[in-house]
Backbone as ProteinMPNN parsed JSONL, in Angstrom:
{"seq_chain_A": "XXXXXXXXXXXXXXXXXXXXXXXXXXXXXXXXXXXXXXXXXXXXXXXXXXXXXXXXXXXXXXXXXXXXXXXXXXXXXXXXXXXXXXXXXXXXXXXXXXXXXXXXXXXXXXXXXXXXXXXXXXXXXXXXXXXXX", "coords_chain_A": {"N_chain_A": [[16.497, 6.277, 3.525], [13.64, 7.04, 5.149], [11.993, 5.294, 8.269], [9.114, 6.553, 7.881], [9.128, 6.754, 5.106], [9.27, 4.24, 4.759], [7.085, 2.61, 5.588], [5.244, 4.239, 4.16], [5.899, 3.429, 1.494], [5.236, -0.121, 1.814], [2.804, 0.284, 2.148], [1.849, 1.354, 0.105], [2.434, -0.339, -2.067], [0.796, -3.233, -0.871], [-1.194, -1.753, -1.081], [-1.63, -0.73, -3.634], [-1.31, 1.253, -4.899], [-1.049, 5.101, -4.57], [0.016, 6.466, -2.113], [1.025, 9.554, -1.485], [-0.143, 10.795, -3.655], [-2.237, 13.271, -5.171], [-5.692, 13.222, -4.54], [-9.257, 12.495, -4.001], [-9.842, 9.847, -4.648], [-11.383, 6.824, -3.194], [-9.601, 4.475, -2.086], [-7.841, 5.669, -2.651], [-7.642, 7.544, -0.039], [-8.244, 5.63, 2.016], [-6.055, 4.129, 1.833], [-4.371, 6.327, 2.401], [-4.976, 6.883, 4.994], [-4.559, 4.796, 6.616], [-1.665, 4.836, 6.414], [-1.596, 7.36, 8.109], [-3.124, 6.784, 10.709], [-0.639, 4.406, 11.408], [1.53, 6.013, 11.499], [0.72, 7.605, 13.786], [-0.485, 6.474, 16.092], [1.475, 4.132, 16.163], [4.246, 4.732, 15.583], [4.354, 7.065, 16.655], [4.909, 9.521, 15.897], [4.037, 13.408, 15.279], [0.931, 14.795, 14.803], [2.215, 17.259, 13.166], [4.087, 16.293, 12.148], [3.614, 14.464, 10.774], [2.092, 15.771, 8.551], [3.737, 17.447, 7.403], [5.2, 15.15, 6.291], [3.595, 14.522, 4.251], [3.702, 16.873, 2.665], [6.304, 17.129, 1.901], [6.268, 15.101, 0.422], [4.639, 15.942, -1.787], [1.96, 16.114, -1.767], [-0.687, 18.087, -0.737], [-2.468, 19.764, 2.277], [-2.608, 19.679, 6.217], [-2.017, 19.89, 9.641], [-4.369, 19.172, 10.823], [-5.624, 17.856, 8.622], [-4.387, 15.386, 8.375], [-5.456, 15.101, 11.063], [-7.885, 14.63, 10.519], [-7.528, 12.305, 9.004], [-6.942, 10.644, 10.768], [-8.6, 10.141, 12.735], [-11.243, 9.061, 10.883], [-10.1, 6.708, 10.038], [-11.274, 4.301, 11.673], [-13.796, 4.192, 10.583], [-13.193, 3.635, 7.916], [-11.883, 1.125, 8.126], [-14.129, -0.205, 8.622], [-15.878, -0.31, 6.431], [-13.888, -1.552, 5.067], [-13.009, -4.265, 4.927], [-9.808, -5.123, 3.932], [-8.28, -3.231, 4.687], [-7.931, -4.196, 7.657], [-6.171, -6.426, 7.397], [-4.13, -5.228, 6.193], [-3.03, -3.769, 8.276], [-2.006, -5.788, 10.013], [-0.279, -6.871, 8.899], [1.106, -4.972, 8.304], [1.994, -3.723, 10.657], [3.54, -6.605, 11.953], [5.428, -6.544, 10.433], [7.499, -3.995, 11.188], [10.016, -3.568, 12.996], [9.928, -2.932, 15.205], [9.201, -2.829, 18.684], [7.512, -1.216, 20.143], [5.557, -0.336, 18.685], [4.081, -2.605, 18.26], [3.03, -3.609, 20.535], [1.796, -1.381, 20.872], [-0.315, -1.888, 18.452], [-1.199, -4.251, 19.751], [-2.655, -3.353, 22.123], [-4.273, -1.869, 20.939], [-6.025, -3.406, 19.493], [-6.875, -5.158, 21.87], [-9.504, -3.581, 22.553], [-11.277, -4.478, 21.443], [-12.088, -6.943, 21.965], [-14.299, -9.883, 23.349], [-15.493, -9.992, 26.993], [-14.301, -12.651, 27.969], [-12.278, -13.613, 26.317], [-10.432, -11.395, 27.142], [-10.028, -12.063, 29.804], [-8.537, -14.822, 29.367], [-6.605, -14.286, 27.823], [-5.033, -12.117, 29.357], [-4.398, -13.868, 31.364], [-2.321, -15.289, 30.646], [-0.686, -14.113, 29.605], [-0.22, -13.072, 32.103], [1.119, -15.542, 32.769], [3.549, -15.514, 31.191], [4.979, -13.353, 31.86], [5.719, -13.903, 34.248], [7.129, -15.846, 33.811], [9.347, -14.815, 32.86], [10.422, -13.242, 34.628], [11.357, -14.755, 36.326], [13.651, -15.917, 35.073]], "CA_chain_A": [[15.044, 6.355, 3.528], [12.713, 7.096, 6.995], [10.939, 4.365, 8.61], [7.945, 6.66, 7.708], [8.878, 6.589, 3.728], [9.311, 2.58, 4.349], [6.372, 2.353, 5.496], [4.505, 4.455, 2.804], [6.298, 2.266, 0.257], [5.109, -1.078, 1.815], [1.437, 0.315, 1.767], [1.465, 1.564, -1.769], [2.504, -2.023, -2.661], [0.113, -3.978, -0.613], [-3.101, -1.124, -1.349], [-1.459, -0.574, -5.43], [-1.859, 3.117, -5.069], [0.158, 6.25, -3.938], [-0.699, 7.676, -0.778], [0.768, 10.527, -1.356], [-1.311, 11.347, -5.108], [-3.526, 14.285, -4.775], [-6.969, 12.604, -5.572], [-9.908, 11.887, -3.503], [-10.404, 8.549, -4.776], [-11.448, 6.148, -1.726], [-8.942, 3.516, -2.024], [-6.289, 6.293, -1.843], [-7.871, 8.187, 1.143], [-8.168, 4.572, 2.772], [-4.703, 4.178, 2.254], [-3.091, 7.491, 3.263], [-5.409, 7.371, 6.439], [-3.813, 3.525, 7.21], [-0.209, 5.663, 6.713], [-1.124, 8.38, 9.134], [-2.87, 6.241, 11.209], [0.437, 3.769, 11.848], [2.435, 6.574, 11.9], [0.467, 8.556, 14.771], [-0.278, 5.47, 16.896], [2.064, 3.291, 16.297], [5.33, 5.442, 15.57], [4.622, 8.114, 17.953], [5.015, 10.68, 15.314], [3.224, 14.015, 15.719], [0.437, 15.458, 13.168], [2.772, 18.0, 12.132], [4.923, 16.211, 11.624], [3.046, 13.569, 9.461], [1.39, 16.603, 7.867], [5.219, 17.406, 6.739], [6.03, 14.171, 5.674], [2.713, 14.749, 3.237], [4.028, 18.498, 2.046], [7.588, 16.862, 1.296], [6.135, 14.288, -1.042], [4.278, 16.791, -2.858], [0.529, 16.123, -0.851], [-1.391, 19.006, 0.328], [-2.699, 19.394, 4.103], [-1.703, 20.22, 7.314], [-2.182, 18.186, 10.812], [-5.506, 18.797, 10.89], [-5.848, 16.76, 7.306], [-3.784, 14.25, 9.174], [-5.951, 14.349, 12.354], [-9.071, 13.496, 10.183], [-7.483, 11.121, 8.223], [-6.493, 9.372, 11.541], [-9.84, 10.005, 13.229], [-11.869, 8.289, 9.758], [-9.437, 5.266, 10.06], [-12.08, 3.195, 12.009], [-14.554, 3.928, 10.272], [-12.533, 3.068, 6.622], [-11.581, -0.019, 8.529], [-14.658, -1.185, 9.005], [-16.542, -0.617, 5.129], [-12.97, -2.144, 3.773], [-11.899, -5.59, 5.443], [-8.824, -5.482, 3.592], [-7.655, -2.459, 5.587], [-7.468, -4.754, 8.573], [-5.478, -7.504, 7.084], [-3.054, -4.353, 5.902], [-2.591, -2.884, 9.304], [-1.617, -6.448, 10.832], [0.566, -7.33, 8.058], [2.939, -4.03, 8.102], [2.75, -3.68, 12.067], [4.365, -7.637, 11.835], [7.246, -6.32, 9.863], [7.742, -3.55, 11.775], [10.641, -3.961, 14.076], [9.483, -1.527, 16.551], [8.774, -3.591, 19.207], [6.264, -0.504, 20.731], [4.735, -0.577, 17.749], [3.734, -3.872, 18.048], [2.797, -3.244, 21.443], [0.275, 0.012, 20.801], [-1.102, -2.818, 18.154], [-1.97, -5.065, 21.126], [-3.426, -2.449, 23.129], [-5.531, -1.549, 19.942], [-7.095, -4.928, 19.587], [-7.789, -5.625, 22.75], [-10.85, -3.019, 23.051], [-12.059, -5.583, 20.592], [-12.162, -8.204, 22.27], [-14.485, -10.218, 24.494], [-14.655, -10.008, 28.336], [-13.288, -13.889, 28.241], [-11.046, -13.602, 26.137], [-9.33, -10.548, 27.375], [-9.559, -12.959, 30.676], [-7.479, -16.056, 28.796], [-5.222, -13.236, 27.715], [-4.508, -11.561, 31.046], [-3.689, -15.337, 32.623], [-1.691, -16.325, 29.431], [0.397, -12.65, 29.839], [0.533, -13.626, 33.478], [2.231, -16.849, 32.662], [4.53, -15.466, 30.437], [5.917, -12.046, 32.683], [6.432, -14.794, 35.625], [8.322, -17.032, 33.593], [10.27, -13.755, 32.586], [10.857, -12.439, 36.212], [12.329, -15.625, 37.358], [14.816, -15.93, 34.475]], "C_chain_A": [[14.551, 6.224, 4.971], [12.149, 6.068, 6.913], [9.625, 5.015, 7.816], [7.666, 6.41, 6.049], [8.966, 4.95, 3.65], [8.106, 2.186, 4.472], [4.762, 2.849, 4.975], [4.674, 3.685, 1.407], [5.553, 0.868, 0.571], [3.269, -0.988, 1.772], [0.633, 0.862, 0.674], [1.555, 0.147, -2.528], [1.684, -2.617, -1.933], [-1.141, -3.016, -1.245], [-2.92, -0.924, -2.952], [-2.238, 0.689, -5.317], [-0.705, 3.842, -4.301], [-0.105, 7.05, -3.392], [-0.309, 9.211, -0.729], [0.363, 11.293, -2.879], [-2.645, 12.498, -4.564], [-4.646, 14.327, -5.465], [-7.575, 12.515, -4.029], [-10.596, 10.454, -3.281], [-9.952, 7.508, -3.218], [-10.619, 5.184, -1.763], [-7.741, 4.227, -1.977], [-6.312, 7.042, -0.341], [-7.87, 7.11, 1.943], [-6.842, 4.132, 3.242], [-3.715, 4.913, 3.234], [-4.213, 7.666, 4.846], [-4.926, 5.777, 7.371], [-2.691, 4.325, 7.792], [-0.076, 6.198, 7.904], [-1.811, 7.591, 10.614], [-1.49, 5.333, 11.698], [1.087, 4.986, 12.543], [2.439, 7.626, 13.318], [0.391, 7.457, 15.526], [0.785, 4.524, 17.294], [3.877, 3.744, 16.464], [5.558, 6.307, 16.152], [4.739, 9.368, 17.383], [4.19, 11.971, 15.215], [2.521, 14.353, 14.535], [1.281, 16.382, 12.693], [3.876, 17.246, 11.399], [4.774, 15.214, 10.11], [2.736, 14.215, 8.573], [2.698, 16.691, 6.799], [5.78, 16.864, 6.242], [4.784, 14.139, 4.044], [3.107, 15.897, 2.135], [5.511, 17.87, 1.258], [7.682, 16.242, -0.23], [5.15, 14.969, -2.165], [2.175, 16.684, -2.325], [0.094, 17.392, -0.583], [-1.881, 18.723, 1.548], [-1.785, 20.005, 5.037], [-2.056, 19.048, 8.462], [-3.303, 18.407, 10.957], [-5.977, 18.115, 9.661], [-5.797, 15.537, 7.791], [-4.415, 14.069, 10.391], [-7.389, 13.224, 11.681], [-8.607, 12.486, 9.504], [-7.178, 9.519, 9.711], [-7.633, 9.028, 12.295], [-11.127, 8.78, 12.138], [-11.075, 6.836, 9.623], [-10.436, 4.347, 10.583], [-13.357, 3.01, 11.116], [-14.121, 3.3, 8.391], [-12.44, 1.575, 6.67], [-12.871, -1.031, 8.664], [-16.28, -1.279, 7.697], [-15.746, -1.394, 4.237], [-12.361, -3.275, 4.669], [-10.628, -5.957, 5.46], [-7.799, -4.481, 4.271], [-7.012, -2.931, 6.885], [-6.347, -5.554, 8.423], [-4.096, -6.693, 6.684], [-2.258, -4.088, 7.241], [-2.073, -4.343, 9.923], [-0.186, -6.675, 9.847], [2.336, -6.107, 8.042], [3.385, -3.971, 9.495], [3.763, -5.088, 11.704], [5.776, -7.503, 11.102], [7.579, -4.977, 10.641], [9.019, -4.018, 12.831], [10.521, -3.099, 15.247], [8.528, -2.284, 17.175], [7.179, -2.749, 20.226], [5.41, -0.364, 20.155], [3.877, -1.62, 18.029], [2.53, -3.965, 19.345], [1.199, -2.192, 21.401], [-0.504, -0.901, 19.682], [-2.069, -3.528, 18.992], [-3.311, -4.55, 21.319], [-5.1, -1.872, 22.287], [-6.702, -2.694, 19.894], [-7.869, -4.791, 21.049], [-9.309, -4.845, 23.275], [-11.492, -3.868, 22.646], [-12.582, -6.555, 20.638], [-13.488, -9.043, 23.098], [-14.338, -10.087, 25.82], [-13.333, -11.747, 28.566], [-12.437, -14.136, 27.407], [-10.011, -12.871, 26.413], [-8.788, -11.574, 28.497], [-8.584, -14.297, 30.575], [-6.399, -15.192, 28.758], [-4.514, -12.972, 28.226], [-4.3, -12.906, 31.499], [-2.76, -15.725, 31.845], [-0.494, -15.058, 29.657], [1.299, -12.762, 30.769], [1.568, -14.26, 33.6], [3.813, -16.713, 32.412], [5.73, -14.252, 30.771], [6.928, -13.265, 34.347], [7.585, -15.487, 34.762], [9.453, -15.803, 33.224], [11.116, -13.248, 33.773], [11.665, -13.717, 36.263], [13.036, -16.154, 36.411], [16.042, -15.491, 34.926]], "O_chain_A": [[15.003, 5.431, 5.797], [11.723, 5.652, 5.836], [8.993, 4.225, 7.114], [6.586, 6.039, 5.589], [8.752, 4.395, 2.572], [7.727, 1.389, 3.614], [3.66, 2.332, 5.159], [3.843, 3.435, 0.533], [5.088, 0.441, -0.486], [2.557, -1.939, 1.45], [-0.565, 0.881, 0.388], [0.809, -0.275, -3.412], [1.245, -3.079, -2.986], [-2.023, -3.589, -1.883], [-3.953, -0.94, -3.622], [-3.403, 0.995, -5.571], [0.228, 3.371, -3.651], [-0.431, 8.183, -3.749], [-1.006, 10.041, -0.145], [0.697, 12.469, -3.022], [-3.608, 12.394, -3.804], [-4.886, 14.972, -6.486], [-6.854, 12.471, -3.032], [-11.368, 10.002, -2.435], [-8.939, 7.423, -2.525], [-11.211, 4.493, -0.934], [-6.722, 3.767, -1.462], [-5.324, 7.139, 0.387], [-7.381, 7.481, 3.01], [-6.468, 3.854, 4.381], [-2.908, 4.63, 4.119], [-4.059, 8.608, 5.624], [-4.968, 5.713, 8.6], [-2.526, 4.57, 8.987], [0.836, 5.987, 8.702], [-1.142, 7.729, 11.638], [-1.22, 5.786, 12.81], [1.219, 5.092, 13.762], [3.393, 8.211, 13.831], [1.552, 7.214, 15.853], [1.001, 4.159, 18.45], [4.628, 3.205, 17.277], [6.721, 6.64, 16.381], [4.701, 10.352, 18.121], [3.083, 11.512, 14.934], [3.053, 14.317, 13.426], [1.158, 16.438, 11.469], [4.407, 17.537, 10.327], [5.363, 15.174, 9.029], [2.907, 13.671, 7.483], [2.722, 16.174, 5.682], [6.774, 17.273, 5.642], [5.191, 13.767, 2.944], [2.842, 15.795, 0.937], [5.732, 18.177, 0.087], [8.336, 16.428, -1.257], [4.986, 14.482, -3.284], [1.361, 17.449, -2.844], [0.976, 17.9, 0.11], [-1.802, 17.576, 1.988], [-0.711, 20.586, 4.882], [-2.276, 17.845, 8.323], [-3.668, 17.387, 11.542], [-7.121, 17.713, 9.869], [-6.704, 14.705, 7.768], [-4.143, 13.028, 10.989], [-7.788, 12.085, 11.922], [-9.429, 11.581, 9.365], [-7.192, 8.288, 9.694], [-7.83, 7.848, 12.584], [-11.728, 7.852, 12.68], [-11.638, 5.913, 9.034], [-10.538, 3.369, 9.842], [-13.887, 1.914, 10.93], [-14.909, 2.552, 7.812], [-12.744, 0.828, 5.739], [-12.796, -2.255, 8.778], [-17.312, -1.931, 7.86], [-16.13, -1.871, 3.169], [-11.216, -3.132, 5.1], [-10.098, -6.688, 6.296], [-6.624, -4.815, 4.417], [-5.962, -2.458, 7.319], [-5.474, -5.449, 9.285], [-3.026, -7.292, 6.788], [-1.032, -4.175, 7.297], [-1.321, -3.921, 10.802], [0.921, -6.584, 10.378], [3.557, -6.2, 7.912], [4.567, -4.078, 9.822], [4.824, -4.783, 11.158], [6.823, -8.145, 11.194], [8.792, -5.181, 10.606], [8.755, -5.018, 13.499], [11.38, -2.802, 16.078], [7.405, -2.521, 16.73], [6.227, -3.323, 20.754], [4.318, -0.227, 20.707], [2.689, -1.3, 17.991], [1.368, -4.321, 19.149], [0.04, -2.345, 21.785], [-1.703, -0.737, 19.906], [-3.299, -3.473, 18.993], [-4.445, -4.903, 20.994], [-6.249, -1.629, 22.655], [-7.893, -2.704, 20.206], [-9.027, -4.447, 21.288], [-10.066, -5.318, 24.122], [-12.428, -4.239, 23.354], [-13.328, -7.11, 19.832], [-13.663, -8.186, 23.964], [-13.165, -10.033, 26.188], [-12.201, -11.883, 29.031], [-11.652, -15.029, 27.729], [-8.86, -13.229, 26.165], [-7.63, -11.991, 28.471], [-7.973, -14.737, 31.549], [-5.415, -15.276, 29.492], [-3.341, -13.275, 28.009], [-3.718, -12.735, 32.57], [-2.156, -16.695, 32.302], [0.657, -15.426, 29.896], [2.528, -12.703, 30.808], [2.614, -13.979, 34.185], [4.802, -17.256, 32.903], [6.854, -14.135, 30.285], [7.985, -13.308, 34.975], [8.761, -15.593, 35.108], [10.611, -16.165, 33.431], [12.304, -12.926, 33.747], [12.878, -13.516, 36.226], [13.282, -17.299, 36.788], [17.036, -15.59, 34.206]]}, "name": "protein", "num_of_chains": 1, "seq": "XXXXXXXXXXXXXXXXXXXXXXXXXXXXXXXXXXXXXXXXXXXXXXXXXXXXXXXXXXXXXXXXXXXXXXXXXXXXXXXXXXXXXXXXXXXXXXXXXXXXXXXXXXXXXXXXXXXXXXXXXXXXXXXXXXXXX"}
């Protein structure tokens, strides 16, 4: 099984739906736009190719399906709370440490100026103590 079918399996079990079901209902479009989100940000994977991993499992679409579904991700994310608590929960099992990484990078637009500033000195701390290992 692909990382990408593992991590369609672990968000059919946390959202209790089947991202790739050919329905409009909003709790599956919320889902399969989590999927292609991860899988374009976080996995590096290209829209066709996500598009392809949609056509395999029996989905319609192409990568422009898959761009809007990855483009509508913020805004899904931010009528459904529970979308957030999804996307931290599967990056964390993820062992893809770039993953984890293009997570970061995501947050931090999010953030505060002072807390990005705690951040950046706390990062600091933690690359020095790395270098002089």
């Amino acid at each position: 099984m692909s990382k990408a079918d593992n991590i369609a399996k672990e968000i059919n079990k946390i959202a209790k739906v089947d991202v790739f079901q050919n329905t409009r209902k909003r709790e599956v479009v919320e889902a399969r736009s989590l999927l292609s989100f991860i899988l374009y940000k976080y996995e590096k994977m290209t829209l066709q190719e996500i598009g392809n991993l949609f056509k395999e499992k029996g989905r319609s679409g192409n990568h422009t399906t898959v761009l809007h579904s990855i483009k509508s991700f913020e805004t899904h994310k931010k009528y459904n709370s529970r979308i957030q608590d999804w996307l931290l929960d599967i990056t964390l099992k993820l062992k893809n440490n770039d993953a984890k990484r293009e997570f970061i990078k995501h947050k931090v637009n999010f953030l505060k100026n002072k807390d990005v500033d705690k951040i950046a000195k706390q990062v600091d701390k933690m690359t020095q103590r790395n270098e002089s290992s």
